[in-house]
N, C-alpha and C positions, 0 to 999 in steps of 0.2 A: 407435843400437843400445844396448839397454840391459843391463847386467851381471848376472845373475843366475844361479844353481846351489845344486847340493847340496855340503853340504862334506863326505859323504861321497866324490864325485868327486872333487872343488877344494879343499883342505884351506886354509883362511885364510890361511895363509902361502904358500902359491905363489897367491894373491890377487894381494896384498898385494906380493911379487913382480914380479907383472906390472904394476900399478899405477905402481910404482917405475921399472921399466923403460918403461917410457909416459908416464912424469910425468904422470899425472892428478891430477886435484883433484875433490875431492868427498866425499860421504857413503858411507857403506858400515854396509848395517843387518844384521848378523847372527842368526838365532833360530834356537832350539833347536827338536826334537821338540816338547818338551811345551808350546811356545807361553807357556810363564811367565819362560823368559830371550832376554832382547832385547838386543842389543847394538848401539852404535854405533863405527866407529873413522872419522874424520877422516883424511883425506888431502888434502896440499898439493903440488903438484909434482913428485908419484910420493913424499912423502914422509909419514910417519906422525907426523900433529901431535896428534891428540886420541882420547881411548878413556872410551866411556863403558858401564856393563850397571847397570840400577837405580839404587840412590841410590851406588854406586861410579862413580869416575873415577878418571883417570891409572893405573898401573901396578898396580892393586889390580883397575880394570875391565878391561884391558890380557888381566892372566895369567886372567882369568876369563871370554873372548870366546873364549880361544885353545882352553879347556876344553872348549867346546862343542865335540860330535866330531859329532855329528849333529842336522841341520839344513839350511838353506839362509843363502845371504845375497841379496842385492840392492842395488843402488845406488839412492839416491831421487831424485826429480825428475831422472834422465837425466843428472845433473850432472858424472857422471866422462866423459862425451863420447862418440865413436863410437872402438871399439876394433877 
């Protein structure tokens, strides 16, 4: 089963949340409305290892994935497992 929603439902931190609570590992692609902000955040064993949105990473792409209020996200290739 694969992870997918609106973060105007699912707001990225009660994600991100549950990921933790589940220890998943995986990819996690966030985007906005206008389809010009993409974000990635990394997760390792329900934990939050890596965050990336354009030529930012670490906590500069971090507080700029979180900004996005609306959008959707999705897990890629299935990789955070069945929830």
């Amino acid at each position: 089963m694969s992870l997918r929603g609106a973060i105007e439902a699912f707001p990225i931190d009660m994600v991100l949340q549950l990921l933790a609570t589940t220890e998943k590992t995986g990819l996690l692609e966030v985007r906005g409305d206008d389809e010009e902000r993409r974000g990635f955040l990394g997760v390792s064993g329900g934990r939050l290892v890596s965050a990336q949105l354009e030529d930012e990473d670490g906590y500069l792409a971090l507080g700029a994935t979180f900004a996005i209020d609306r959008g959707d996200f999705k897990d890629l290739k299935d990789e955070l497992g069945d929830l």
